[in-house]
N, C-alpha and C positions, 0 to 999 in steps of 0.2 A: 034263343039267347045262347042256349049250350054250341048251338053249330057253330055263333059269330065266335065265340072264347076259344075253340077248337081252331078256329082258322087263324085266329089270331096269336098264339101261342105257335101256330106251323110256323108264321115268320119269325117269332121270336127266337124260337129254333133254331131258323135258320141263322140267323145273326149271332146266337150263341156258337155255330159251329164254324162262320167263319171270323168273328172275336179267338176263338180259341187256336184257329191253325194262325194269325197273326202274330196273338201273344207266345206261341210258342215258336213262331221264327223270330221271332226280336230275341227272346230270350237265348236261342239257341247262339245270338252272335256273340254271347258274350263268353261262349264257354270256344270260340275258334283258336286253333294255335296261337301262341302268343307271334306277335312282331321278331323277325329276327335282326340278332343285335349288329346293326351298322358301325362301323369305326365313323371317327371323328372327321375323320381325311375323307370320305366319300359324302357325306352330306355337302346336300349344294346349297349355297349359300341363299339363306331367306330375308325377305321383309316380311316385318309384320304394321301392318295398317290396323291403326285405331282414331275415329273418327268420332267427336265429341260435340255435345251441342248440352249445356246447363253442367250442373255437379252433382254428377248422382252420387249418392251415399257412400259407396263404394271403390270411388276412384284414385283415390290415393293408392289404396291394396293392389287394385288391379294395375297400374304404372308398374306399383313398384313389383309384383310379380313377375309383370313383364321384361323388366328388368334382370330380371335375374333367372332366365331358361339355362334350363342342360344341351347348351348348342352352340358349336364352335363356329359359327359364321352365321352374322343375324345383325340387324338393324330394324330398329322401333320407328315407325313412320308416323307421327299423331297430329290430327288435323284438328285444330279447334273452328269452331262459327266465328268464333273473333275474337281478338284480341280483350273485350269487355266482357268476352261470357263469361263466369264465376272458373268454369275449368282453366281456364290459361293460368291464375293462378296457383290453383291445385297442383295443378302439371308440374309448372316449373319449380315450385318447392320442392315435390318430391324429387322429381329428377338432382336438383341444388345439393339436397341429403342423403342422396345413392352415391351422388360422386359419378353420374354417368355418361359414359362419351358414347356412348354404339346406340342415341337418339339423337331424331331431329322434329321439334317441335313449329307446326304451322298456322295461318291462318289459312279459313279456306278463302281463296281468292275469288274464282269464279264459281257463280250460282248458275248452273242451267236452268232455264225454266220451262226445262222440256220433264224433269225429274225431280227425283226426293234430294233434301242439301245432304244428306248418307252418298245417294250415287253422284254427286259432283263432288263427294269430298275423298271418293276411294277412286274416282278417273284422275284428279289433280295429284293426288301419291302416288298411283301410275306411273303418270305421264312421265314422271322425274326420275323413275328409277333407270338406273343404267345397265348394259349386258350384262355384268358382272352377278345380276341375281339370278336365280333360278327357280325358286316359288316364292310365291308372295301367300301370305297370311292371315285369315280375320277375327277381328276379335272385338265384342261389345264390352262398351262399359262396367255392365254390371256381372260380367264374369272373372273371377279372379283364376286365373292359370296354372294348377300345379308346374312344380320344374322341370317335367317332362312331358308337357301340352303339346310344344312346337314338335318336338322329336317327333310324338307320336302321329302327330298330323303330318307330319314330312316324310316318313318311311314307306307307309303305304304307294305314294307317286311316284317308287321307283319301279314298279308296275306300269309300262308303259299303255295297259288296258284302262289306267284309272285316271278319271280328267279332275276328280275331286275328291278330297275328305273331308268330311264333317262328321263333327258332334252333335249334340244338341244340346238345351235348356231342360234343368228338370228343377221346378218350384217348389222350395224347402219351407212354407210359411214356419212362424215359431211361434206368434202367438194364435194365431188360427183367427183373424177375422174372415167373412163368409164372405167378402169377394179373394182373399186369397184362398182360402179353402176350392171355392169353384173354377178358380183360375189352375187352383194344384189338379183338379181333375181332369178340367177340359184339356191340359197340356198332354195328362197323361196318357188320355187316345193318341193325342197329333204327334208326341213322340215315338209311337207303338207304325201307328200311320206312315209317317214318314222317314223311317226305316226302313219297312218293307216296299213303298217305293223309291224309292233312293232320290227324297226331298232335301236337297240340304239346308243348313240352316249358316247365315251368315255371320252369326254371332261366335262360332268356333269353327272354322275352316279353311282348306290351305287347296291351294290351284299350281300349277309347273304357269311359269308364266307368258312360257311358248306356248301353251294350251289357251291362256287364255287372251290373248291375241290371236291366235286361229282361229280361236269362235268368234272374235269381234266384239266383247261382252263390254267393252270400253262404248260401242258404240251402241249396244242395247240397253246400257245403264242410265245412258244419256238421256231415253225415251222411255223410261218406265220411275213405276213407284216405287217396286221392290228390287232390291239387290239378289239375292238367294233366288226365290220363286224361279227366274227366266234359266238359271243356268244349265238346270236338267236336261231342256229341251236343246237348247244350245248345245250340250255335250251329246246328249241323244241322235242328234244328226252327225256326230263326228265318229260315231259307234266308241265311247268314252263312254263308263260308269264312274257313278257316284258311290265310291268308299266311305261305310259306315263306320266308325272307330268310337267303340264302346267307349275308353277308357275318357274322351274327350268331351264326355256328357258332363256338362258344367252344372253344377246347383243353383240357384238363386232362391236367397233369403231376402229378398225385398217382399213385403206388405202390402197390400191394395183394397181400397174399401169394394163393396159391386157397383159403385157407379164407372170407376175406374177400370172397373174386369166385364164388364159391358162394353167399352170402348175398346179394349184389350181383344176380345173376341171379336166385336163388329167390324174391326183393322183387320185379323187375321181372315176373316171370311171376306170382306171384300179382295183384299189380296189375292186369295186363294181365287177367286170368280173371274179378277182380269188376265191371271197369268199361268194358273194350273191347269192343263188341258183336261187331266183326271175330273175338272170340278162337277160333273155330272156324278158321279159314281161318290164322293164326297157328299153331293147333296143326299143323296138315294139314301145312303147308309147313316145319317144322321139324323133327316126327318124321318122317314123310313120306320125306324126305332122305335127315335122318340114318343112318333103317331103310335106303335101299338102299346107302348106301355102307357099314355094317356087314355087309352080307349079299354086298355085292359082294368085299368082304374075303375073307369066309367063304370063299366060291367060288375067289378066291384059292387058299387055300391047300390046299383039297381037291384046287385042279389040279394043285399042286405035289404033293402028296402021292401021287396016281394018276400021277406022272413027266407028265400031257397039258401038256406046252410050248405047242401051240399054241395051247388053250383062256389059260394060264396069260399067255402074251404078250399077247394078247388084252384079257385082262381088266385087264393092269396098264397096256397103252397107254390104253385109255377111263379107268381111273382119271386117271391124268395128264394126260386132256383137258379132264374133267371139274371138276377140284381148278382 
């Protein structure tokens, strides 16, 4: 039994060592020169697409955030499911109460039924925008925007090496129920994760939109589930990276019981299975783990059980080095 806790603590090991050079390259991006500051007159003029379907909790804020960026050329593109969904109303109030012209409020019209109603509702605000843009921009529901989101998503693409930037989602629960608790966790690998590969996430991110018509993502949107997932690979053949921008990691204080954060996860990992080429190395490193720290449990308790303390001490001290 000593040999199996030995060999099993070797991978644990090892996952402790590369856990560590991950979390200290996510970290390091937060400490890079800051953005240099652009005049007003050089930013190129943005859309920003927001795509709605029900009234999540938060949608009013997030309108009216949007609403109101530090960016001298921008237009708000929001695409409701229909006219009946509870958001068309949301929308249009707040917009009525900002007082504001630089949106235009839609239904989605056409449903592909080759894809998710998200990617038929970000090709039909596409489709409409005219030359005159130069990045187009995304943003989920349930993210609210500081006043200098867009800027900070927009600077980076003037890096002609760079075909994307994204933020991410970091889940702020407040009263701490155990599917939000578990969902705060498992985010906080997949943020760490998708960092150091340069996964972006579609809920905060900005494209040049001559980049993404070169890749043709209007036509790979068409035929897929996910939006975000295809585009890496997409840019990956155009030798385009995926810019990380710390400052655009959005919070989310929404709540979930675990039947809800089970779905939550079982959506991401399928996702992840049809369109992440990485999903092998994904799998590895997550059963991988998992399996030794159920088995080092195991071991546990068998020491307990045969009275061996010392095996038993042993094996609960590396747990606790390990966790």
């Amino acid at each position: 039994m000593n040999e199996l806790a030995i060999a099993i603590f070797g991978v644990l090991v090892v996952f402790v060592v590369l856990q560590t050079f991950y979390v200290l390259a996510f970290i390091s991006s937060f400490y890079l020169p800051s953005l240099k500051t652009i005049k007003d007159e050089l930013l190129p003029k943005a859309a920003v697409i927001l795509s709605l379907r029900g009234a999540d909790p938060f949608l009013s804020d997030c309108v009216r955030a949007l609403l109101h960026q530090n960016y001298p050329q921008y237009n708000l593109h929001i695409i409701v499911d229909s006219q009946q969904d509870p958001a068309w109303n949301i929308v249009n109030k707040t917009i009525q109460q900002e007082r504001a012209t630089h949106v235009q409020v839609s239904p989605l019209i056409t449903r592909h039924n080759t894809c998710s109603l998200k990617g038929s509702a970000l090709v039909q605000a596409i489709d409409v925008l005219d030359d005159s843009y130069e990045v187009v921009a995304f943003i989920d529901a349930d993210v609210i925007a500081h006043p200098n989101w867009l800027r900070e998503l927009v600077v980076p693409l003037i890096d002609e090496r760079v075909g994307a930037t994204t933020g991410n989602r970091w889940y702020m629960p407040q009263t701490g129920q155990w599917g939000s608790l578990v969902r705060y966790l498992w985010n906080t690998v997949a943020v760490v994760f998708m960092c150091i590969h340069q996964a972006p996430w579609g809920g905060s991110m900005a494209m040049r939109l001559s980049v993404l018509q070169r890749a043709r993502l209007l036509e790979i949107w068409k035929q897929s589930v996910s939006v975000d997932v295809p585009i890496h690979k997409a840019l990956q053949a155009m030798n385009l990276k995926v810019k990380f921008v710390p400052t655009v990691i959005m919070p989310n204080r929404e709540e979930c019981n675990l039947a809800r954060c089970l779905c939550f996860i079982t959506r991401q990992l399928l996702v992840a299975r049809l369109y992440n080429p990485q999903w092998p190395l994904i799998v590895t490193q997550v059963f991988t783990s998992t399996l030794a720290i159920v088995l080092t449990i195991a071991l546990l308790l068998i020491a307990l059980i045969n009275s061996n303390m010392g095996t038993a001490i042993g094996i609960t001290g590396g747990l606790i080095c390990y966790i």
